[in-house]
C-alpha positions in Angstrom: 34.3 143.2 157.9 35.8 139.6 158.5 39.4 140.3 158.0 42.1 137.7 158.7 42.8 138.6 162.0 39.0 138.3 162.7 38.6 135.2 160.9 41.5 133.9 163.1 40.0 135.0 166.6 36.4 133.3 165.1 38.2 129.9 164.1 40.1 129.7 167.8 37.3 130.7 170.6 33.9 130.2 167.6 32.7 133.9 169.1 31.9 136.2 166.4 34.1 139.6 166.8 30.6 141.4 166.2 27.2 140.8 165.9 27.0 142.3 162.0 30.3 141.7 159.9 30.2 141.7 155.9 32.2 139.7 154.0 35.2 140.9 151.4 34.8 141.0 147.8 36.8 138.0 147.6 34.6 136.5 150.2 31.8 137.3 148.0 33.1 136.1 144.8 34.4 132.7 146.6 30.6 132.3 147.5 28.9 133.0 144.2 31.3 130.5 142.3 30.6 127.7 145.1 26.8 128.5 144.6 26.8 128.8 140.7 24.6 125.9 139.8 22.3 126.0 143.0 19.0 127.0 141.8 18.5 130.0 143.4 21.8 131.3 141.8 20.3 133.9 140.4 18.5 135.7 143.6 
């Protein structure tokens, strides 16, 4: 899961903690309202 600390280590050296990471619910939700009126919204 990307949590703070990972997202830190990820913004300072740009090498992902692990090669499969899933994002928060609040990461989630901050994507779906960025993407609302994209086109492919709905998929």
């Amino acid at each position: 899961m990307w949590t703070p600390e990972r997202v830190e280590h990820w913004k300072r050296t740009g090498e992902k903690p692990s090669p499969v990471l899933v994002w928060t619910p609040e990461q989630t939700g901050a994507f779906l309202d960025f993407v609302r009126d994209d086109w492919l919204y709905a998929l």
